[in-house]
C-alpha positions in Angstrom: 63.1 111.3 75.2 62.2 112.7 78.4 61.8 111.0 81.8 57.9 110.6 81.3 58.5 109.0 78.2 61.5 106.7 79.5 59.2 105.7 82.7 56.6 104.9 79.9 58.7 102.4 77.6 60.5 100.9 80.9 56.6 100.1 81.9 55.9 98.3 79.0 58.8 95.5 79.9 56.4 93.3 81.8 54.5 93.0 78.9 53.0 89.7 77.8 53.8 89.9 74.1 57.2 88.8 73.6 56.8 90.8 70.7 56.4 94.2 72.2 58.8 93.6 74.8 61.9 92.7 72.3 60.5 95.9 70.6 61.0 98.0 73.7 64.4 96.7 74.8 65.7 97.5 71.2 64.9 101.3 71.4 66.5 101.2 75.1 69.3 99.6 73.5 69.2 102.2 71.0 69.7 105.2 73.3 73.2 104.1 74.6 75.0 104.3 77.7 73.9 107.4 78.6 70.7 105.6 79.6 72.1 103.9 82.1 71.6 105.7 85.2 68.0 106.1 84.5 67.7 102.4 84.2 69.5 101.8 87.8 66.8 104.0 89.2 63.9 102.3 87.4 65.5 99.1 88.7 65.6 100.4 92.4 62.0 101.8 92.4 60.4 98.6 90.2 59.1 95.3 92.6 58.8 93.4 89.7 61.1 90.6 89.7 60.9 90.1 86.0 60.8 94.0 85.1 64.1 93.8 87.1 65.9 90.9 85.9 65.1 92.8 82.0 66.7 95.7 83.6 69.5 94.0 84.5 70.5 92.8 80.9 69.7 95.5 79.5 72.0 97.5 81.7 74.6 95.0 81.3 74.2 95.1 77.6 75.3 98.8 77.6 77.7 98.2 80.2 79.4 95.7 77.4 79.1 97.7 74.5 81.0 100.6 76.6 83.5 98.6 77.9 84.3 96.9 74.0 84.6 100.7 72.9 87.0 101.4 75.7 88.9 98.5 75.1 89.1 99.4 71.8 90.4 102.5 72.5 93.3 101.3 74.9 94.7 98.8 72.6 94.9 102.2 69.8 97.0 104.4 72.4 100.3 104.1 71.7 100.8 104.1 75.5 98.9 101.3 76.4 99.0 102.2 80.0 99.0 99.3 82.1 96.9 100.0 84.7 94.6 101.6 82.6 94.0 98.3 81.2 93.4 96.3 84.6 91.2 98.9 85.5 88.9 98.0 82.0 89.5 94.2 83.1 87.9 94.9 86.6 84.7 97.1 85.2 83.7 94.0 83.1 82.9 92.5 86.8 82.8 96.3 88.3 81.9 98.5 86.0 81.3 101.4 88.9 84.9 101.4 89.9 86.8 104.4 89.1 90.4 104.6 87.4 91.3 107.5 89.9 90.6 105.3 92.8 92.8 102.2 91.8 95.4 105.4 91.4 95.0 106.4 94.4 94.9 102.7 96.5 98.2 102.2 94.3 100.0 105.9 94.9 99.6 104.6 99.0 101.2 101.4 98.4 103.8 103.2 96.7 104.3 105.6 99.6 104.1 103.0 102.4 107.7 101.6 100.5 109.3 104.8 99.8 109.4 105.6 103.3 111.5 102.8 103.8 113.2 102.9 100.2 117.0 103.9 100.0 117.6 104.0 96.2 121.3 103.7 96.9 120.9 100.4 97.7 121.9 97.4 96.0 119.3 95.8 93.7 118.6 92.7 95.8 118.2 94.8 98.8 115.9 97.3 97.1 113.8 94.1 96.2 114.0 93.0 99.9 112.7 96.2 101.2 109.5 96.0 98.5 109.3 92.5 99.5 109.6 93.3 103.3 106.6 96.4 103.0 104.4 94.5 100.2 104.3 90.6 101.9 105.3 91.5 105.7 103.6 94.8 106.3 100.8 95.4 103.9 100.2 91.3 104.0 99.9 90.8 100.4 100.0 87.1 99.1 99.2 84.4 96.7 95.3 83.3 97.3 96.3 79.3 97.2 92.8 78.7 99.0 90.8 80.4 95.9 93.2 79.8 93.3 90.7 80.3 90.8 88.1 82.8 91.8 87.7 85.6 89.0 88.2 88.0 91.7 91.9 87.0 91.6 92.4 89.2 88.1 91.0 92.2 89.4 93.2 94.5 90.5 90.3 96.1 93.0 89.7 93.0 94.2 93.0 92.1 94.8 94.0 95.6 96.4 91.0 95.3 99.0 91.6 91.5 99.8 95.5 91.3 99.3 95.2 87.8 97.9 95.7 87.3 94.3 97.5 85.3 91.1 100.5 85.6 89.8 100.1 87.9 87.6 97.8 90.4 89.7 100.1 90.1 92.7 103.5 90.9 90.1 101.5 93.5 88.5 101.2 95.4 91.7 104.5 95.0 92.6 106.0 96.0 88.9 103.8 99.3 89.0 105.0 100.0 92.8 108.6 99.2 91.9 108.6 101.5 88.3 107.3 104.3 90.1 110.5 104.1 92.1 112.7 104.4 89.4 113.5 100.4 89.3 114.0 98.4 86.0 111.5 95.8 87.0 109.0 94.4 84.0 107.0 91.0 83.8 107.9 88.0 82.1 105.7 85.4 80.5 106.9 82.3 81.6 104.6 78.9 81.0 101.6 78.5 83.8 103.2 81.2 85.3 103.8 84.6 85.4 107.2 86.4 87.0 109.3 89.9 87.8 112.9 90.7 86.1 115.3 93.5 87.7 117.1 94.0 84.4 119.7 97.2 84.3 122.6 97.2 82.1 124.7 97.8 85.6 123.8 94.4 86.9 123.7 90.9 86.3 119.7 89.9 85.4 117.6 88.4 88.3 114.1 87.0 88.6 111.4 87.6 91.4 108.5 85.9 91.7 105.9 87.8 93.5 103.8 84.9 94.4 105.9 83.4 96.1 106.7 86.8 98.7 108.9 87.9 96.4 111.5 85.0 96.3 114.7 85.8 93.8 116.0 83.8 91.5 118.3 83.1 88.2 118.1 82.3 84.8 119.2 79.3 85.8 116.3 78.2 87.7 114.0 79.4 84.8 116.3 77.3 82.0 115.3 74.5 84.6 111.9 74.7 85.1 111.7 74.6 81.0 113.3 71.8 81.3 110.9 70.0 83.8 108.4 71.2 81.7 109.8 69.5 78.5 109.3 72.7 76.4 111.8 74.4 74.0 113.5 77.3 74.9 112.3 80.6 73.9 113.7 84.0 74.6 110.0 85.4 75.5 111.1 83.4 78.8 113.7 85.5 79.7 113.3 88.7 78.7 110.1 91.7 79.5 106.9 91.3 78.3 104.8 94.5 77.0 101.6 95.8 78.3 99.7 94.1 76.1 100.9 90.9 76.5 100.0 90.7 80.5 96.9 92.4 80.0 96.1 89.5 77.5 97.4 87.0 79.6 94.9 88.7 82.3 91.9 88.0 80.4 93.3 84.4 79.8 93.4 83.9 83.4 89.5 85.3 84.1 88.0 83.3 81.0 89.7 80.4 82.4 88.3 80.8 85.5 84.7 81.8 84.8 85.0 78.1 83.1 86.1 76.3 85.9 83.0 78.1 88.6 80.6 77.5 85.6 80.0 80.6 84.1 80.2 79.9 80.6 78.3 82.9 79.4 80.8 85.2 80.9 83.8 83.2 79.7 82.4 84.0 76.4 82.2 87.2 76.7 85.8 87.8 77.8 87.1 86.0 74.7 84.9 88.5 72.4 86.9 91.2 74.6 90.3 89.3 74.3 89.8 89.0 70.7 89.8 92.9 70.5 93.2 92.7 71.3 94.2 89.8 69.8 96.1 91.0 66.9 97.0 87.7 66.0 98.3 86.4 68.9 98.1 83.2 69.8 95.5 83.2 72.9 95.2 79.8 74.3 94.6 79.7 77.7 
């Protein structure tokens, strides 16, 4: 279809038969994503609240469809790259952001700590010196006073605001500390989400990211799973995959679209968590 003709069918959304007008947004649907752009330009030029607000879903509709596909196609690599997933988390809210820009914000984190990185240091003190660059000088920290604003489990959001979750904040800090060689990987504990430094050279240790990075032992996990009256599995102690965290990220947004009151988006998450469920148990 040419532009005349897309002008011509967009025009036809304000009609009065409800008919005509589910008619219409079925052959938009029907041209795909590639669509979209021309919609976002009928939507700018259109004064028509209700022309716009049709617009809207419709481009949201596509946006959806895209972002299932892509999902999709992530949970098929066999790399599952993990920032490649948060970056499909953030479009469902963002779907303009770029993958080469959260690349490039997290390339300058990561060059703000090598230059004060010695990698002959011990492991604690490596972990002090990411600690010291990520919560002291870059200000990153837990967002108590919005604990549960959808913005906390996008990574764009998080980058731009420095206030996340748990698992945003240790995500950060696990892609910073990989790409300086470190053996640091998450771990899904219960209601919360934490860092291991685990090298076959050195006892084991814990770091949890929310709280600026504090270190701790196995101990202190064994104990909270005690507090917490639950039997003790090894999935507490020991890395987490890719998948895991990025399914524990969608968890975390579904969650929290509940709990502001957007219970459409919530369920539309879950459809996108169950692409990767794979028969996971995915309570929240």
């Amino acid at each position: 279809m040419n532009d005349a003709e897309l002008k011509a069918l967009v025009s036809l959304l304000d009609d009065e038969d409800a008919k005509i007008v589910s008619h219409v947004e079925e052959k938009i649907l029907s041209l795909g994503t590639t669509i979209i752009p021309f919609l976002e330009e009928e939507w700018e030029s259109n004064f028509n609240p209700m022309v716009q607000r049709r617009i809207e879903e419709l481009i949201h509709t596509l946006q959806y469809e895209l972002l299932k596909e892509r999902i999709h196609e992530w949970y098929e690599s066999p790399e599952q790259d993990l920032l490649t997933g948060m970056w499909l988390v953030a479009t469902y809210q963002y779907p303009d952001i770029e993958l080469i820009k959260l690349r490039q914000d997290l390339e300058q984190l990561y060059y703000e700590t090598w230059l004060e990185f010695k990698p002959d240091l011990y492991p604690f003190d490596q972990v002090k010196v990411i600690n010291s660059v990520l919560f002291n000088k870059l200000k990153f920290g837990a967002n108590t006073k919005n604990f549960h604003s959808p913005g906390n489990s996008m990574i764009n959001v998080v980058l731009e605001t420095r206030k996340g979750n748990p698992i945003t904040l240790c995500i950060l800090y696990m892609l910073v500390a990989q790409k300086l060689k470190l053996p640091v990987h998450g771990v899904n504990l219960p209601n919360l989400f934490v860092l291991t430094y685990k090298d076959p050279k050195h006892t084991q240790f814990y770091i949890n990211a929310f709280n600026k990075g504090l270190i701790f032992s196995k101990q202190d996990i064994e104990n909270y799973i005690n507090e917490l009256h639950l039997p003790h599995q090894e999935s507490f102690f020991e890395p987490c995959t890719s998948l895991e965290i990025i399914r524990r990220v969608f968890r975390n947004l579904i969650m929290s679209f509940d709990k502001m009151g957007e219970h459409a988006k919530a369920e539309e998450v879950k459809e996108l968590l169950l692409i990767i469920a794979d028969g996971a148990d995915l309570g929240v």
